[in-house]
Phi, psi and omega in degrees: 000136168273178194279331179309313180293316199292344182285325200296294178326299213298306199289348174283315165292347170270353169252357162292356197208330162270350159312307162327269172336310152300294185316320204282299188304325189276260184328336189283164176252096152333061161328306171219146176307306168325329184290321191296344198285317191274303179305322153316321173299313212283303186325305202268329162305322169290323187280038154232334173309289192331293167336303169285330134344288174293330176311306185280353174296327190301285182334312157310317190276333195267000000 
């Protein structure tokens, strides 16, 4: 496998997880804060995979 697909995974998982993550924020009922802390982790770790992901792809193609 080359590094162009494995970027192409990451970034689909990485946007698979920040997807996640909104759905959780949207749907979830607050209880607590504490109920809130993993969907926030997963929402700000994907959208920086994701970011960085496109970044290095860009860099790869051109």
């Amino acid at each position: 496998m080359d590094k162009k697909s494995k970027l192409i995974i990451a970034l689909i998982g990485s946007l698979f997880i920040f997807l996640f993550g909104i759905y959780r924020l949207v749907v979830e009922t607050p209880y607590t804060i504490n109920s809130l802390i993993i969907p926030i982790v997963f929402a700000v770790t994907g959208f920086i995979g994701f970011v960085a992901n496109l970044i290095k792809l860009k860099n790869k193609i051109s």
